[in-house]
N, CA, C and O atoms as CSV, one atom per row, in Angstrom:
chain,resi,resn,atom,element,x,y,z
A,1,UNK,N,N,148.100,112.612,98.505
A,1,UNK,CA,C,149.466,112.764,98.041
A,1,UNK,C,C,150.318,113.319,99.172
A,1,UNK,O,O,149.829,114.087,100.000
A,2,UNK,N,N,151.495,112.964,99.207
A,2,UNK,CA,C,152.568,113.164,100.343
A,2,UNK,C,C,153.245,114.450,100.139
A,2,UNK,O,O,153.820,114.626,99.064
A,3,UNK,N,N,153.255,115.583,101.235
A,3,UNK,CA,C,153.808,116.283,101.070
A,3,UNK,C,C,155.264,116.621,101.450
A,3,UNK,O,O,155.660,117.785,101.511
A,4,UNK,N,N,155.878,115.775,101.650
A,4,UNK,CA,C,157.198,115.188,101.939
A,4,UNK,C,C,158.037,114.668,101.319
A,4,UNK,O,O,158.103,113.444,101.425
A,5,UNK,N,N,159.114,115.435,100.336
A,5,UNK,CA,C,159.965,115.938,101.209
A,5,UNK,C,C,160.262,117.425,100.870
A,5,UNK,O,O,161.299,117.960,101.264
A,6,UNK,N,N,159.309,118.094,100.114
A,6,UNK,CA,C,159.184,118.984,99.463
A,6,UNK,C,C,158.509,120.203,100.974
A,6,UNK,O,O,158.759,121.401,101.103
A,7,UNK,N,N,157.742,119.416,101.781
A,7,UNK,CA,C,157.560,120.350,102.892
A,7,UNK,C,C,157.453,119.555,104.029
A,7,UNK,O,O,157.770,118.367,103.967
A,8,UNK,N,N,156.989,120.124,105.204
A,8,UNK,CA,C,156.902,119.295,106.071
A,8,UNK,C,C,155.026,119.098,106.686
A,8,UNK,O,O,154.357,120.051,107.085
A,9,UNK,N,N,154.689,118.125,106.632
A,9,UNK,CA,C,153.234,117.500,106.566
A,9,UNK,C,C,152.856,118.175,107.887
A,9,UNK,O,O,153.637,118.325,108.826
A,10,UNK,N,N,151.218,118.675,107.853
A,10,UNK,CA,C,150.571,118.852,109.080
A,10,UNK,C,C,149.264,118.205,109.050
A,10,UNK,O,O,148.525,117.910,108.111
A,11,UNK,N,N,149.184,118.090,110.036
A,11,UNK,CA,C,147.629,117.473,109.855
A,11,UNK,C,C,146.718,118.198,110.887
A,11,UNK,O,O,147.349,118.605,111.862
A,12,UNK,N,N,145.414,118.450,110.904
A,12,UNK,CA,C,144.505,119.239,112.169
A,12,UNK,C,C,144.800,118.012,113.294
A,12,UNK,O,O,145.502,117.017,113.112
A,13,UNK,N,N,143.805,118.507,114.910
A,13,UNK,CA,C,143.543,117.624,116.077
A,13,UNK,C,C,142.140,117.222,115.522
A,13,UNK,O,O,141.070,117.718,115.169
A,14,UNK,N,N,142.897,115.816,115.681
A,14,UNK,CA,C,141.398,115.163,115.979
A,14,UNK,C,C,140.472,114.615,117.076
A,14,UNK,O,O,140.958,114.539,118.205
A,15,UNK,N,N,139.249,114.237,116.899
A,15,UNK,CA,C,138.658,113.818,118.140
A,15,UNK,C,C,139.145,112.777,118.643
A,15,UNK,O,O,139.698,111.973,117.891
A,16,UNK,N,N,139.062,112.517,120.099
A,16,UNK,CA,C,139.448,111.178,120.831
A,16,UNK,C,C,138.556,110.374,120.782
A,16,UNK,O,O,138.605,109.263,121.310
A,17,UNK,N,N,137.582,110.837,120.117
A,17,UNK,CA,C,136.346,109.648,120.144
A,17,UNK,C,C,136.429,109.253,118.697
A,17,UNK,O,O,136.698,109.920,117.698
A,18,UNK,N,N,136.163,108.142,118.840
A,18,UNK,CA,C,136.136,106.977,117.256
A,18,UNK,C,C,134.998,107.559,116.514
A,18,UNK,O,O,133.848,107.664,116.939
A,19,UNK,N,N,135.464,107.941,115.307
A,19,UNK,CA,C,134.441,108.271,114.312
A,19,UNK,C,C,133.130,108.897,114.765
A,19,UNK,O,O,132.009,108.437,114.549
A,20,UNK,N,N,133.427,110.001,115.418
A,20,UNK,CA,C,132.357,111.313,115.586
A,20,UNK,C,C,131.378,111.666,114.739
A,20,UNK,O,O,131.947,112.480,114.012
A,21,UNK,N,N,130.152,111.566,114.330
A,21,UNK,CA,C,129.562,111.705,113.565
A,21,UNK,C,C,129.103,113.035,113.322
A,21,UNK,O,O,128.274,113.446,114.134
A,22,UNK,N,N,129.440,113.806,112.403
A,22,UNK,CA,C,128.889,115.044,112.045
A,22,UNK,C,C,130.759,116.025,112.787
A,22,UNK,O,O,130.987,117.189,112.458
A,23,UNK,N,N,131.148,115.713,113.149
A,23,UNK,CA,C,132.393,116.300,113.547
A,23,UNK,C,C,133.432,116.844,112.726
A,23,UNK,O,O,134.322,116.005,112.586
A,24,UNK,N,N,133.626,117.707,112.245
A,24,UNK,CA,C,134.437,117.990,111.452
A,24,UNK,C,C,136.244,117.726,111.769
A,24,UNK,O,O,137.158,117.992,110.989
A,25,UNK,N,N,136.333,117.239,112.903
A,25,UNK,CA,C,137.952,116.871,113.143
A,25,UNK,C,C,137.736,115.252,113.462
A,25,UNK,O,O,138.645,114.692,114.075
A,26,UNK,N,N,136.487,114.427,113.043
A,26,UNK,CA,C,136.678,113.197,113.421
A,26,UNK,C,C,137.825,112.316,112.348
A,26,UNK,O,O,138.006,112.597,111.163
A,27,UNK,N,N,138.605,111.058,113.211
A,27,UNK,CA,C,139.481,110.230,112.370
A,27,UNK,C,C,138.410,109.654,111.413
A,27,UNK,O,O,137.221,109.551,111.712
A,28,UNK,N,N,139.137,109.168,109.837
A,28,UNK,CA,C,138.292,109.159,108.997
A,28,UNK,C,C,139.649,108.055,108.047
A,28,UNK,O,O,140.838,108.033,108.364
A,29,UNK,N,N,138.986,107.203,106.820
A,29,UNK,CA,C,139.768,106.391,106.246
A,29,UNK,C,C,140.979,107.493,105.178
A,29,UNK,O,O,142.010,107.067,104.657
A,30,UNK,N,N,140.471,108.906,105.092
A,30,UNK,CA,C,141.499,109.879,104.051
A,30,UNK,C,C,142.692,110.554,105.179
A,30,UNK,O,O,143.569,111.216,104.624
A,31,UNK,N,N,142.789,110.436,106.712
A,31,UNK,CA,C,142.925,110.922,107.507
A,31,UNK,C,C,144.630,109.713,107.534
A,31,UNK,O,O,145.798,109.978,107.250
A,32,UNK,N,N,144.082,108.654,107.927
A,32,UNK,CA,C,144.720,107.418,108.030
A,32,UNK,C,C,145.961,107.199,106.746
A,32,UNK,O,O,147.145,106.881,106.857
A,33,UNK,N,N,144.946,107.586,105.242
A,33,UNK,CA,C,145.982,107.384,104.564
A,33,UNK,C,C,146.419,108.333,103.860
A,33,UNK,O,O,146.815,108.009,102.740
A,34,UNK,N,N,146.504,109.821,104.251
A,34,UNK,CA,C,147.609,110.677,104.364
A,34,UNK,C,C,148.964,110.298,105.527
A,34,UNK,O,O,150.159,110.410,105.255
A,35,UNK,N,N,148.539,109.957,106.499
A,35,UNK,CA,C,149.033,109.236,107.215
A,35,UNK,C,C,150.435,108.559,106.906
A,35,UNK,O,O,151.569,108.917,107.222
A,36,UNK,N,N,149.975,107.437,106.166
A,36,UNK,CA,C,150.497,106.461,105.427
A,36,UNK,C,C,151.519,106.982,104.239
A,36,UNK,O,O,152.645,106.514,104.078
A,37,UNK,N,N,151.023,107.876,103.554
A,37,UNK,CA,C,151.747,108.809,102.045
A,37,UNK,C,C,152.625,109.547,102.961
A,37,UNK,O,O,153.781,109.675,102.557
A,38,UNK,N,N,152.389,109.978,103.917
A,38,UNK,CA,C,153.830,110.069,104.656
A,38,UNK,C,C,154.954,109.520,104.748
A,38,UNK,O,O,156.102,109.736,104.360
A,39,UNK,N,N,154.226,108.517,105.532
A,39,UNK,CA,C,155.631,107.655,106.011
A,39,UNK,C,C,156.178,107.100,105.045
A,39,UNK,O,O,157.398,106.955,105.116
A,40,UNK,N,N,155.359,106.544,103.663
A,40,UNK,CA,C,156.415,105.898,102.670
A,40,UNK,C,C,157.106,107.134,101.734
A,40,UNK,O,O,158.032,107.001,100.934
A,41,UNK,N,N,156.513,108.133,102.011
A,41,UNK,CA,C,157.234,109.203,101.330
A,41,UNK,C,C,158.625,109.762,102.017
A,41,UNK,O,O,159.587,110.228,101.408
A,42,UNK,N,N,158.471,109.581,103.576
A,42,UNK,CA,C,159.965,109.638,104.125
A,42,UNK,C,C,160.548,108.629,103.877
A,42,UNK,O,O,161.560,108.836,103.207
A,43,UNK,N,N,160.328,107.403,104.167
A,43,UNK,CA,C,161.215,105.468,103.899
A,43,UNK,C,C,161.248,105.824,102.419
A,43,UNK,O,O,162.169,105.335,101.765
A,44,UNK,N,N,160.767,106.253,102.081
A,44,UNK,CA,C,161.423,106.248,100.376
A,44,UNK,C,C,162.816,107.517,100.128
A,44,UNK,O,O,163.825,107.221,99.489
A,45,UNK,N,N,162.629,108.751,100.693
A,45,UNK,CA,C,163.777,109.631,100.665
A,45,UNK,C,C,165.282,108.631,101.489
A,45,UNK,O,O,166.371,108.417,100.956
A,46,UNK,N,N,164.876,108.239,102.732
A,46,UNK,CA,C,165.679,107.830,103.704
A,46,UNK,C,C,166.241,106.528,102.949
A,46,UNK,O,O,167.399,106.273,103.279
A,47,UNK,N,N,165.730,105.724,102.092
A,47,UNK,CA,C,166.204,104.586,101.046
A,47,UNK,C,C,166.463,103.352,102.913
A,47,UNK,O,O,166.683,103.664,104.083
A,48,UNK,N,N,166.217,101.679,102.018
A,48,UNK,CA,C,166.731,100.962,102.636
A,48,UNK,C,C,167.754,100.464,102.715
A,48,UNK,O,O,168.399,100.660,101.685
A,49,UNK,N,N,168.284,99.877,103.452
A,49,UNK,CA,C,169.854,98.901,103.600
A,49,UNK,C,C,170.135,98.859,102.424
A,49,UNK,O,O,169.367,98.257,101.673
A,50,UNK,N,N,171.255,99.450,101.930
A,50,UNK,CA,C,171.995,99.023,100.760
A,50,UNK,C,C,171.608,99.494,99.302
A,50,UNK,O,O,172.044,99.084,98.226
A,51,UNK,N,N,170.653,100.482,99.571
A,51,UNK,CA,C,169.873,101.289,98.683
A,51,UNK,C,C,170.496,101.543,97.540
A,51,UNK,O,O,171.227,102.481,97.860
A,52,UNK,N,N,170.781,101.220,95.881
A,52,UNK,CA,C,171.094,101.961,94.768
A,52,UNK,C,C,170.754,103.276,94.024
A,52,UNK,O,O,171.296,103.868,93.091
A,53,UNK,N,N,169.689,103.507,94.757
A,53,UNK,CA,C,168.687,104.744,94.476
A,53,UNK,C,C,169.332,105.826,94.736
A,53,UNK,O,O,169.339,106.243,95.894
A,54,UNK,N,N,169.995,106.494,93.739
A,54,UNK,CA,C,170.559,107.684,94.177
A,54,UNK,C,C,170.275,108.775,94.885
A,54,UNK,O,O,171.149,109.361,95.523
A,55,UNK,N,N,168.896,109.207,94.846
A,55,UNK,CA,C,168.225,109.975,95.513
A,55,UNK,C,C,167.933,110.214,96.714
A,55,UNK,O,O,167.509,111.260,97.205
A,56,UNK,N,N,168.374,108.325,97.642
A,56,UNK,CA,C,167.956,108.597,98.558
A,56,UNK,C,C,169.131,108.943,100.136
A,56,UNK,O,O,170.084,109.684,99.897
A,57,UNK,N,N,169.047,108.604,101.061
A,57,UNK,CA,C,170.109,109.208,102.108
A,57,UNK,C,C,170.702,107.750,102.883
A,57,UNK,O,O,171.407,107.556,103.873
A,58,UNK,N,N,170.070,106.917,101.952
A,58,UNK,CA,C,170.853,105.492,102.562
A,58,UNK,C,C,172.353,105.413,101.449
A,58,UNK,O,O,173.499,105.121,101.791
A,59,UNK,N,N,171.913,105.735,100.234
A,59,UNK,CA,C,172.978,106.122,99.049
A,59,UNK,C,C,173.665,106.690,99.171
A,59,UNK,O,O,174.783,106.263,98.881
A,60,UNK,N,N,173.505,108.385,99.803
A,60,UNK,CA,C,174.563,109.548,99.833
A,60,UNK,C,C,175.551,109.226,100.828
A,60,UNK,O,O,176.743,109.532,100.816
A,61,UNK,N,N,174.761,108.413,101.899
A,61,UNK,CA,C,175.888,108.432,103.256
A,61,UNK,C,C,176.660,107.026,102.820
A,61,UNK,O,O,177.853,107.045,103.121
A,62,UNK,N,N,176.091,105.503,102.004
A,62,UNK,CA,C,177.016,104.878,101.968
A,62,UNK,C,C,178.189,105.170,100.322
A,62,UNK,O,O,179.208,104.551,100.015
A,63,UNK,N,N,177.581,106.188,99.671
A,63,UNK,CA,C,179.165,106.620,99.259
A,63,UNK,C,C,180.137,107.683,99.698
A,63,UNK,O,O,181.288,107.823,99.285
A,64,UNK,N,N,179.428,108.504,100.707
A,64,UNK,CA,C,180.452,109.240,101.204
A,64,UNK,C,C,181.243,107.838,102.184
A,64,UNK,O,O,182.407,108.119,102.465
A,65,UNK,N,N,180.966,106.990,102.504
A,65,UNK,CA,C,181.847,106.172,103.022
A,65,UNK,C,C,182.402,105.855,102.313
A,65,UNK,O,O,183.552,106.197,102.586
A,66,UNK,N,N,182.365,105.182,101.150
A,66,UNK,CA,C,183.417,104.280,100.165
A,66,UNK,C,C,183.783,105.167,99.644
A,66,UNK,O,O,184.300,104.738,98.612
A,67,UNK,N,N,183.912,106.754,99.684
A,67,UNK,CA,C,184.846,107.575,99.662
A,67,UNK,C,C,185.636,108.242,100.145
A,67,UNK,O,O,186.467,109.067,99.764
A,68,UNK,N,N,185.143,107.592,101.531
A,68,UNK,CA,C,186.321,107.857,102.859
A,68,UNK,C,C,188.149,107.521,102.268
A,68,UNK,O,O,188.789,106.515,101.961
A,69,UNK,N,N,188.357,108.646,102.333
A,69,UNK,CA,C,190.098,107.952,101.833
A,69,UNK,C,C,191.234,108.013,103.061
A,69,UNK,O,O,192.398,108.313,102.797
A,70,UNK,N,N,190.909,107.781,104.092
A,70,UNK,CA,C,192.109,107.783,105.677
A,70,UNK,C,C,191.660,106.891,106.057
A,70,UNK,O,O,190.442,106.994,106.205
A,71,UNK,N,N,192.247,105.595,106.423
A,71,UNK,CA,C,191.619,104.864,107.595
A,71,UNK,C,C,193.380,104.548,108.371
A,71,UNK,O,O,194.422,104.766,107.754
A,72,UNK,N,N,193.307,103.962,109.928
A,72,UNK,CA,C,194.104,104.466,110.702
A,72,UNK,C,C,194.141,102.907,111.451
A,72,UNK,O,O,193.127,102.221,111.330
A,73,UNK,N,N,194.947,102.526,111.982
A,73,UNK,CA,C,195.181,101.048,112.400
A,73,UNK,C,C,196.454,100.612,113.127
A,73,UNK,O,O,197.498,101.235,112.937
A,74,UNK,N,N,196.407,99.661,113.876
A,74,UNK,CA,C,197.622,99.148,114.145
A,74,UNK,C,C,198.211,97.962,114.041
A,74,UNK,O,O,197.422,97.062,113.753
A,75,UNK,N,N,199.555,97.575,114.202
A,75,UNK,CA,C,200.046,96.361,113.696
A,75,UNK,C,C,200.899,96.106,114.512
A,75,UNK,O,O,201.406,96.956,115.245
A,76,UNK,N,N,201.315,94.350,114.506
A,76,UNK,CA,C,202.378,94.063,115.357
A,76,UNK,C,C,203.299,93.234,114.186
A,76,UNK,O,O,202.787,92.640,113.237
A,77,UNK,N,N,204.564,93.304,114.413
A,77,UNK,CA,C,205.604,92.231,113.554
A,77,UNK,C,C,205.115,91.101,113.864
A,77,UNK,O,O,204.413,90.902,114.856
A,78,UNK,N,N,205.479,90.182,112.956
A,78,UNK,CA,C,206.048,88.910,112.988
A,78,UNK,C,C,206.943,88.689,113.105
A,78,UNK,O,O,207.866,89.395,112.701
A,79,UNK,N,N,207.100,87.428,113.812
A,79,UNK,CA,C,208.675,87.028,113.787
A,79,UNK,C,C,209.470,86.692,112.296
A,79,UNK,O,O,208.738,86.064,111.531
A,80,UNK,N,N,210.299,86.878,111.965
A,80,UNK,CA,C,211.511,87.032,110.578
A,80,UNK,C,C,211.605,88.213,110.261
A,80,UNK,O,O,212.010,89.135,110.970
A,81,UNK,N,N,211.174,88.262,108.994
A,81,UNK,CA,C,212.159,89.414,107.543
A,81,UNK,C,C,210.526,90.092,107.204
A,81,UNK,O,O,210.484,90.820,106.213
A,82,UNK,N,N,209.585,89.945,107.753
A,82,UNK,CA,C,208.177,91.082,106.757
A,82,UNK,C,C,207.074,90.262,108.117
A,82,UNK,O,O,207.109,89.475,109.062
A,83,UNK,N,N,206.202,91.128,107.352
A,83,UNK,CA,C,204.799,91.040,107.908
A,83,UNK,C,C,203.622,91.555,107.312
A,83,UNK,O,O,203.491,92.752,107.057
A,84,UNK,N,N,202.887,90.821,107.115
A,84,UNK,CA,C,201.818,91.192,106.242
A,84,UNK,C,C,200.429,91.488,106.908
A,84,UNK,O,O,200.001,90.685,107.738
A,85,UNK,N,N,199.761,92.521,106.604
A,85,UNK,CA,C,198.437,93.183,107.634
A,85,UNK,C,C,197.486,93.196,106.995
A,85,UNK,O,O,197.254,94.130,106.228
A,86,UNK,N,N,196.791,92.305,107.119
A,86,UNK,CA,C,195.282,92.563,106.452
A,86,UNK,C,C,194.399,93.820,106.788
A,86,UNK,O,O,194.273,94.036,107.994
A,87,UNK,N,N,193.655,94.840,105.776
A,87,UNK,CA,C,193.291,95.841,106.116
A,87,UNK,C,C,191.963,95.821,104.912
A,87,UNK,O,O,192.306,95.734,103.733
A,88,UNK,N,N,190.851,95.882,105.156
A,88,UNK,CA,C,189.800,95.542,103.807
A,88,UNK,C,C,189.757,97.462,103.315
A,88,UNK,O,O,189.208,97.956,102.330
A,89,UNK,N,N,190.343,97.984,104.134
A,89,UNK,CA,C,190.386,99.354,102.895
A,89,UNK,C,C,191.912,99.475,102.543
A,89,UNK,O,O,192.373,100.613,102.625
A,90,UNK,N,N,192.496,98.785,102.283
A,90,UNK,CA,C,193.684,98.976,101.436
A,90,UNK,C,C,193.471,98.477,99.966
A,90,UNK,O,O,192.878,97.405,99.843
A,91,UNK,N,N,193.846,99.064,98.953
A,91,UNK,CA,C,193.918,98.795,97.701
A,91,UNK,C,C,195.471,98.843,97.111
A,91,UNK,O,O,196.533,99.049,97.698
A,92,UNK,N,N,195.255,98.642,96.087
A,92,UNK,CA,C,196.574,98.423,95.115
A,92,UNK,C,C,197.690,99.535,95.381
A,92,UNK,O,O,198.895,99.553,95.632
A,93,UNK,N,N,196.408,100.672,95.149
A,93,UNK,CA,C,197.230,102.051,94.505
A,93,UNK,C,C,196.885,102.877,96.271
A,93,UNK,O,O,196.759,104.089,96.440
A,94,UNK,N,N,196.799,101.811,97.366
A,94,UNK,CA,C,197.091,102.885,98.592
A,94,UNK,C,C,198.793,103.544,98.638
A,94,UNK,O,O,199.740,103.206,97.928
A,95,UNK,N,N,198.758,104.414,99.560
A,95,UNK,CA,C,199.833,104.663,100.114
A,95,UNK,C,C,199.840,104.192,101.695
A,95,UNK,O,O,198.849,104.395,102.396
A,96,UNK,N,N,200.944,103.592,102.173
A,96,UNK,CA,C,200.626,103.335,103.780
A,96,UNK,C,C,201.929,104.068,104.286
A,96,UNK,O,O,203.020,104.221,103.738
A,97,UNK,N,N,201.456,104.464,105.497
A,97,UNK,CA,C,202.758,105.317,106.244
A,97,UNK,C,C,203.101,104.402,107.420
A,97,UNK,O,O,202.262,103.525,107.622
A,98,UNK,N,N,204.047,104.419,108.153
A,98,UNK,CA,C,204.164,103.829,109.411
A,98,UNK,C,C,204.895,104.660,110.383
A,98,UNK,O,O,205.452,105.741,110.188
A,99,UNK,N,N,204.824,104.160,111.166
A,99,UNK,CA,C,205.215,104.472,113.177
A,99,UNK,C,C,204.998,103.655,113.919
A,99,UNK,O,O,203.971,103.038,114.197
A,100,UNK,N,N,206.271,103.616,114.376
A,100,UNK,CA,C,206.291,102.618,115.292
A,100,UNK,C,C,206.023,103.448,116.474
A,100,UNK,O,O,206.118,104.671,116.580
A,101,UNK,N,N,205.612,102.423,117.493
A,101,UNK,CA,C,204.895,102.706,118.553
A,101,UNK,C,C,205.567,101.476,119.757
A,101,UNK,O,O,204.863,101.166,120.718
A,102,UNK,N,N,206.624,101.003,119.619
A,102,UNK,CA,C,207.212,100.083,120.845
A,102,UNK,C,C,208.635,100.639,120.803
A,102,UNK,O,O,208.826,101.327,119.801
A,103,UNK,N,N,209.560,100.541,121.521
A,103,UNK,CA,C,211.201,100.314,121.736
A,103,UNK,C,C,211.296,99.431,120.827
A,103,UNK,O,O,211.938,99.951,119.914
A,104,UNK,N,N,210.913,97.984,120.458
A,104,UNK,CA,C,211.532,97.319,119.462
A,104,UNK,C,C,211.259,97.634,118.045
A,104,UNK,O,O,211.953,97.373,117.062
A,105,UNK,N,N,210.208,98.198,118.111
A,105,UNK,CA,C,210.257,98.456,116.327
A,105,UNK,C,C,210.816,99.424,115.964
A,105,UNK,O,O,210.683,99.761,114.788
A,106,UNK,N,N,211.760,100.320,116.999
A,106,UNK,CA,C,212.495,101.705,116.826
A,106,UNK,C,C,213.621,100.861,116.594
A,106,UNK,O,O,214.092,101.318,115.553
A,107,UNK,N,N,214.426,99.772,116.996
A,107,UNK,CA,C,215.657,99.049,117.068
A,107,UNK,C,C,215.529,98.166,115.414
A,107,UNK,O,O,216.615,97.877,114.911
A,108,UNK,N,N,214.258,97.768,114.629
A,108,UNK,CA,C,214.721,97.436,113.307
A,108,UNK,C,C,215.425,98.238,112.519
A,108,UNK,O,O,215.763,99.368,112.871
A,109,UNK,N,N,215.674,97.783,111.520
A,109,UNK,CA,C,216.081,98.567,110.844
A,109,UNK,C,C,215.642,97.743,109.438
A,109,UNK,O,O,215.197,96.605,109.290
A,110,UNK,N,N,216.086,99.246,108.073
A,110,UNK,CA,C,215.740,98.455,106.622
A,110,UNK,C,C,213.615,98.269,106.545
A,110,UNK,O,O,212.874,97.465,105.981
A,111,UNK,N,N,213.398,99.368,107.351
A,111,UNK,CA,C,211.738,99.268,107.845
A,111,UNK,C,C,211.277,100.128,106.415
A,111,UNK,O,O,211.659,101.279,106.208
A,112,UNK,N,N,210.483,99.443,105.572
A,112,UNK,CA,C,209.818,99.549,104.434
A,112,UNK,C,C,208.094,99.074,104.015
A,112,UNK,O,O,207.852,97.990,104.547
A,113,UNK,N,N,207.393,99.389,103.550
A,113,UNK,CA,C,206.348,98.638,102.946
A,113,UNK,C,C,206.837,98.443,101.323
A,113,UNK,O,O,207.069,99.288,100.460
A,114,UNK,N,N,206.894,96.838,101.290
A,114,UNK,CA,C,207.427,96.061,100.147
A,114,UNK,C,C,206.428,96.051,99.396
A,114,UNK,O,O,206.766,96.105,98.213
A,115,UNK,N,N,204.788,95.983,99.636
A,115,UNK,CA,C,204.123,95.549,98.955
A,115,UNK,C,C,202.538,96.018,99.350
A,115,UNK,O,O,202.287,96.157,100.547
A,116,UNK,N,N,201.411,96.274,98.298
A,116,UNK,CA,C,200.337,97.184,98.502
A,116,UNK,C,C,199.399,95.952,97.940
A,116,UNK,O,O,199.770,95.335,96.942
A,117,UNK,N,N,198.174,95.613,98.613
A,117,UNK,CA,C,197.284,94.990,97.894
A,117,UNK,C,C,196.289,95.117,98.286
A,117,UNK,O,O,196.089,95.667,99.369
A,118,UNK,N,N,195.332,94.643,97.519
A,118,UNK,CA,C,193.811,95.204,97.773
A,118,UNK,C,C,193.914,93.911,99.034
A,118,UNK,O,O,194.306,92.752,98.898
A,119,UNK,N,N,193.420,94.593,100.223
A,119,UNK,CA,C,192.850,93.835,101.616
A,119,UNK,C,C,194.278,93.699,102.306
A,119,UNK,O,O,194.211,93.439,103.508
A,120,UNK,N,N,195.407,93.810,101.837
A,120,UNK,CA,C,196.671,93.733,102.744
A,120,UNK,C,C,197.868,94.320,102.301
A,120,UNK,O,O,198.186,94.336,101.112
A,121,UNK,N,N,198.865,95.032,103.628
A,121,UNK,CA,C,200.121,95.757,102.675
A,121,UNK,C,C,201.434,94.326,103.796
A,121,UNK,O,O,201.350,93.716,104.862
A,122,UNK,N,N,202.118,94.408,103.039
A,122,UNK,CA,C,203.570,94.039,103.855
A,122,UNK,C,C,204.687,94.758,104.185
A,122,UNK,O,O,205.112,95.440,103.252
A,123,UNK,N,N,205.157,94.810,104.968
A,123,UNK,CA,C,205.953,95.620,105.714
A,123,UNK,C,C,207.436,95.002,105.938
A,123,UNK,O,O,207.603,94.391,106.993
A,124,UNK,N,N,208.292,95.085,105.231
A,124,UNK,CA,C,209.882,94.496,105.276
A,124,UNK,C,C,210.367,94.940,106.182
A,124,UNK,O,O,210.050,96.091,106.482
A,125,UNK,N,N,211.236,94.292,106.914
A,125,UNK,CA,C,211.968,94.765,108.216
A,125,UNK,C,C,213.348,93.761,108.357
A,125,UNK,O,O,213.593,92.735,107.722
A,126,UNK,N,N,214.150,94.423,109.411
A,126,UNK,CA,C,215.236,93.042,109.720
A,126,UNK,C,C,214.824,92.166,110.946
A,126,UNK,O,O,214.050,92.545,111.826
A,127,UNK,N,N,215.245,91.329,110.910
A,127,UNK,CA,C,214.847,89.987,112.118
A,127,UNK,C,C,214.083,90.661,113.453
A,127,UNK,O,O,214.574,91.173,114.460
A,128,UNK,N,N,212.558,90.436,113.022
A,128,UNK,CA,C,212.005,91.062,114.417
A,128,UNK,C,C,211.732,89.598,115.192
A,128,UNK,O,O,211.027,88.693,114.743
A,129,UNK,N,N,212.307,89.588,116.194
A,129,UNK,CA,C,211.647,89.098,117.033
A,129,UNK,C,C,210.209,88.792,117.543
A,129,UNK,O,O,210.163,88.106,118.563
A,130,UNK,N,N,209.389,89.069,117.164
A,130,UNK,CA,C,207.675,89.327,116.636
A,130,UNK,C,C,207.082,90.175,117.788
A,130,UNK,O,O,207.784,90.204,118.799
A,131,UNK,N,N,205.958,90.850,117.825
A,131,UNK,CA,C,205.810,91.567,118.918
A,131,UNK,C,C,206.022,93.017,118.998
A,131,UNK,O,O,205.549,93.707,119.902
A,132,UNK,N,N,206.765,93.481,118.007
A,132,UNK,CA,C,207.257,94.951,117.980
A,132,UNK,C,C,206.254,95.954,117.234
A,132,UNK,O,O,206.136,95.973,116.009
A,133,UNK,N,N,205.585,96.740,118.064
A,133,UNK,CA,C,204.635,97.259,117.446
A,133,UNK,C,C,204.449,98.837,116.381
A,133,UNK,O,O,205.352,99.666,116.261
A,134,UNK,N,N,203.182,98.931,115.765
A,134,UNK,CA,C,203.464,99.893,115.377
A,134,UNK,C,C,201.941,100.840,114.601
A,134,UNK,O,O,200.941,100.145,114.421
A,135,UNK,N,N,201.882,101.948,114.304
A,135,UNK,CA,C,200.376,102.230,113.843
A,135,UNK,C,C,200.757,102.377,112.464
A,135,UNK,O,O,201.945,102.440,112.150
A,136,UNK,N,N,199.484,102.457,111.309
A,136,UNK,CA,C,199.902,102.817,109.789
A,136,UNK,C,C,198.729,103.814,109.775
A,136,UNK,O,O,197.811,103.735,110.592
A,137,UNK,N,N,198.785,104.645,108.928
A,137,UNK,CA,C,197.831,105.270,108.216
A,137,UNK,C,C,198.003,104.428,106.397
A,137,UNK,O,O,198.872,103.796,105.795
A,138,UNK,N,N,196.697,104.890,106.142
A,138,UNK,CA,C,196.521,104.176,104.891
A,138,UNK,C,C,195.499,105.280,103.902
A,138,UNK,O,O,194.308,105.521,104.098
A,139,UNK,N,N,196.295,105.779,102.920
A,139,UNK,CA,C,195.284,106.595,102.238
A,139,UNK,C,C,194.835,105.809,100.994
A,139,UNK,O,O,195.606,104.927,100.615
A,140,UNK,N,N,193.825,105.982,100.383
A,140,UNK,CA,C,193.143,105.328,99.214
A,140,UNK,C,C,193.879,105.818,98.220
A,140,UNK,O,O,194.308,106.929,98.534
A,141,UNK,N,N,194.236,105.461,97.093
A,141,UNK,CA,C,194.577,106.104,95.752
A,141,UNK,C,C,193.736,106.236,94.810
A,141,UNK,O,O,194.074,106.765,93.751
């Protein structure tokens, strides 16, 4: 039985010689599969790719991600009246902030986000010339 993750496993030195006879530290088939009750006793805490298993640390770390609520980005206009930014952590109920970050996107004016959607927000502006840049923050709602 694995003593992991409840402690941390030791095992004695054993001989360098193959199956020592009469040796009390020779490798042996109970030796091998403590061994073994190890390692699946850590790969089982540590969970695999995409793990549902709550218990394990492939789970905890991928929902502390999908509970990450800041992600940080940048954008350039399009040429006309809006521009739309694909972002796969934006949702409905984000909030997005902006800043511009060129001389021309300081010269629009009427600079708004019109619209919030899951994977993209749009950004209303007056006649950009395209090219005028700018960063968003994006919080989750």
């Amino acid at each position: 039985m694995a003593t992991f993750p409840t402690a941390i496993p030791s095992f004695g030195v054993k001989s360098t010689e193959n199956d020592v006879t009469g040796s009390a530290t020779r490798i042996n088939g109970a030796d091998i599969n403590n061994i073994q009750n190890e390692i699946v006793a850590v790969a089982a805490r540590v969970g695999v790719t995409g793990s549902t298993t709550p218990g394990t640390l492939e789970y905890r770390l991928g929902r502390r991600e999908e509970g990450q609520r800041v992600f940080a980005g940048s954008g350039t206009c399009a040429a006309g009246g809006s521009t739309t930014i694909t972002c796969a952590q934006c949702t409905e109920s984000s909030r997005v902030m902006l800043e511009g970050t060129s001389a021309g996107f300081a010269q629009l004016t009427g600079v708004f986000v019109s619209a919030v959607a899951n994977g993209s927000f749009t950004v209303t502006h007056s006649t950009a010339a395209g090219g005028e840049s700018f960063d968003y923050l994006i919080v989750k709602g």
